[in-house]
N, C-alpha and C positions, 0 to 999 in steps of 0.2 A: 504494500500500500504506500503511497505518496506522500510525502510528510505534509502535515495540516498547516497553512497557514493563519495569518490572527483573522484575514476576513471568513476564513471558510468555517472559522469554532463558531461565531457569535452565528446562528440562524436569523433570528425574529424575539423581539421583544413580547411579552405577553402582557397582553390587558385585562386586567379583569379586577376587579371589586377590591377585592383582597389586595392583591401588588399595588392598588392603586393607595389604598390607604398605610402599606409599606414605604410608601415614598418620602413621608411626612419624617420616615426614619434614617432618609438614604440608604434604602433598600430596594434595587430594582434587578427585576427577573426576568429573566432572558431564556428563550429557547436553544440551547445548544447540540454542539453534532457530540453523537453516543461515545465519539473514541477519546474527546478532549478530557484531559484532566483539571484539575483545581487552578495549577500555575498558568498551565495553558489558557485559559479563562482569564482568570488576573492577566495576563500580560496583550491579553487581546482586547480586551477593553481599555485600557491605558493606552493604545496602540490610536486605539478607534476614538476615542472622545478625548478632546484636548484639554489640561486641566485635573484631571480624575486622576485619584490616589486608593487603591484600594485598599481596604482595611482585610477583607475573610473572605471568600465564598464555600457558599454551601451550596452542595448538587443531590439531584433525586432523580434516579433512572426511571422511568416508566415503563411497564411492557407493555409489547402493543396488545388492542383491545380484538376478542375472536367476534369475526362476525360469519355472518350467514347468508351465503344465496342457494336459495332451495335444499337440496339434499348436502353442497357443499360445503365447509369449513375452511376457515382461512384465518389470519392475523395481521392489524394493520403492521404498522413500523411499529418498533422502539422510540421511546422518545427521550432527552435529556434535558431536564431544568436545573436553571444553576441560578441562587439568590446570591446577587452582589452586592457588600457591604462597604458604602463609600466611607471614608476618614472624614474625620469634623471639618477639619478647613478643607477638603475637594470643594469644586463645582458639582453643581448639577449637571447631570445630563441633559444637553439638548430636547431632542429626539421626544423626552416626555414633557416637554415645560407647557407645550399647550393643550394636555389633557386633562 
């Protein structure tokens, strides 16, 4: 396999209820690719948002969910979320300021 660059870890940002009121703590969540590790994260972010000092992240693998067409069985992807914990004095990140 190809080694991972910082754009190819960070996926997609996730919105939702919850991360949104994590923000309040600089904590923002991020959908990432299954093979990146912690550092990998952290330094992909620092990478990608100018400003940002990470403090920790934390990751949760997801398996994928089985679904069903007719008689047949299958499972989507794997998925990987990774909560990033910004340092007091960072910036915010962009990307969420007008949500």
């Amino acid at each position: 396999m190809a080694s991972l660059q910082y754009y190819d870890i960070i996926l997609k940002p996730v919105i939702t209820e919850k991360s949104m009121n994590a923000m309040s703590e600089k904590k923002y969540t991020f959908l990432v690719n299954p093979d990146a590790d912690k550092m990998m994260i952290k330094n992909a972010v620092e990478k990608m948002f100018d400003g940002v000092k990470v403090a920790s992240v934390n990751t949760m693998n997801q398996d994928g969910k089985t679904k069903r067409r007719g008689m047949t069985f299958g499972k989507t992807a794997k998925t990987k979320k990774a909560i990033v914990t910004l340092t007091a004095d960072s910036k915010d990140i962009e990307i969420f300021a007008g949500l």
